[in-house]
N, C-alpha and C positions, 0 to 999 in steps of 0.2 A: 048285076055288076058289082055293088054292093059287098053281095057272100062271096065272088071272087077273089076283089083283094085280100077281103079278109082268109081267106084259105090258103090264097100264096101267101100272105105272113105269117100264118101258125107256120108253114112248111121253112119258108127262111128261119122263122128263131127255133123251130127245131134243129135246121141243120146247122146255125151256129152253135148250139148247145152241145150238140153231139158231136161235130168239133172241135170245139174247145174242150170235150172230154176227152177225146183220144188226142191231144196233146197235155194231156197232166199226167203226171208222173207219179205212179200210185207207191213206188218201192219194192217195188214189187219185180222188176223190169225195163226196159228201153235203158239208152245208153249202153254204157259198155257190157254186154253177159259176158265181159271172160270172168275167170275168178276170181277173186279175191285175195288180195295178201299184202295187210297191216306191218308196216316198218316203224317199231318206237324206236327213234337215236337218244344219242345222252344220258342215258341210266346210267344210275351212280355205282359205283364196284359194289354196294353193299346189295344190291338186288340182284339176286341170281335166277330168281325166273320171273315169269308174268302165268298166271294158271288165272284160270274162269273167264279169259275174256268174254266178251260178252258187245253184240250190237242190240239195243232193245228200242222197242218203240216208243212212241210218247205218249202217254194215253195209259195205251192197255197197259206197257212195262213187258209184251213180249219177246222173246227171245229171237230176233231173226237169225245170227249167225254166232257162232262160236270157236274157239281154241284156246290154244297156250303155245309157250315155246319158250326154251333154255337159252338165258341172256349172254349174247356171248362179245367181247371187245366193246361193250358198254351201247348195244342195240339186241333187238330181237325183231323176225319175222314168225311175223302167222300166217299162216295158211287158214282162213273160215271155210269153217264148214258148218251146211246147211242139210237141211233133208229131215229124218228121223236118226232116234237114237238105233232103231235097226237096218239103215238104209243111209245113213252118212253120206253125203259128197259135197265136193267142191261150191261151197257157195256163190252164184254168180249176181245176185240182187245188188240194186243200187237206191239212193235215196238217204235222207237225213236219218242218223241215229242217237241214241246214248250211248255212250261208250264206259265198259265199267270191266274193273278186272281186278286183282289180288295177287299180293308178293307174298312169298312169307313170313309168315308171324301169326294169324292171318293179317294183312293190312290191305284196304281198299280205297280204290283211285277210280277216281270219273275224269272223262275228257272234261275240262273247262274252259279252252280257249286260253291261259293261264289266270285266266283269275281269280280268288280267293273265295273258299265258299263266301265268307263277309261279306264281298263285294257285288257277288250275285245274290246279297239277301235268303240266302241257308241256314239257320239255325236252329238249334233245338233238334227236334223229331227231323230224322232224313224224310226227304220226301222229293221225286224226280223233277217238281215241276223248275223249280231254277238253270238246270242243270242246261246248256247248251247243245244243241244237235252236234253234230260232226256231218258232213255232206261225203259222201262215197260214191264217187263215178268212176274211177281210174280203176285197171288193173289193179294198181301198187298206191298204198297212199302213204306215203311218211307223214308221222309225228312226231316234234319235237318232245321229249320227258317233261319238259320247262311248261308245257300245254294242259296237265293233267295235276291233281292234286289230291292228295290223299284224304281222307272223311274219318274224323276222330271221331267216334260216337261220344256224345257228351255224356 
């Protein structure tokens, strides 16, 4: 009677476990799969485009999704895209990223929530770990320009 319960419990917190795994969200997927497509508002007349965007992981620093796109009435849309470099398409993953991209000059911006690398403790040598996620579930995600901030290498 004894090895009984104890077998319907391995069996119970298995099937919590495996459970509770198929409801975490690896980034992979769940949620919305349609595509993707990043709306930065507010850019200043002096930025004429956004090129390298970039959603990267936290950790590794891989690359999940990418594009660019020509700023036009002071916003820009991207369309991400995902796949391979010989197999391209429409990115449709969801889950927390970095977000990181380049204007001309070269000059490079990370999403920061808007606040100062300072204040998220960045200085010296770049390094991702300060840097805040950004959460991607929507089709369409708007961000504010006022949210991101450019990285002067010292």
């Amino acid at each position: 009677m004894k090895n009984k319960f104890r077998f319907i419990g391995i069996i119970a917190l298995v099937a919590v476990i495996g459970f509770g795994m198929a409801g975490c969200d690896d980034g992979s997927g769940g949620g919305n799969n349609d595509p993707k497509t990043i709306v930065i508002t507010g850019i200043p007349a002096e930025i004429t485009n956004i090129n390298d965007f970039g959603l990267l992981r936290r950790g590794s620093g891989m690359l999940s999704a990418a594009g660019s796109g020509e700023v036009s009435s002071g916003s820009v849309t991207i369309a991400l895209i995902g796949g391979s470099v010989w197999n391209p398409e429409p990115w449709t993953g969801n889950g927390n990223f970095i977000i990181e991209f380049s204007t001309p000059g070269p000059r490079y911006w990370y999403y920061t929530g808007g606040r100062t690398f300072a204040e998220l403790g960045a200085t010296g040598s770049f390094t991702y770990d300060p840097i805040p996620e950004y959460n991607i579930r929507s089709a369409t995600s708007t961000i504010p320009w006022n949210q991101f901030q450019e990285w002067i290498r010292p």
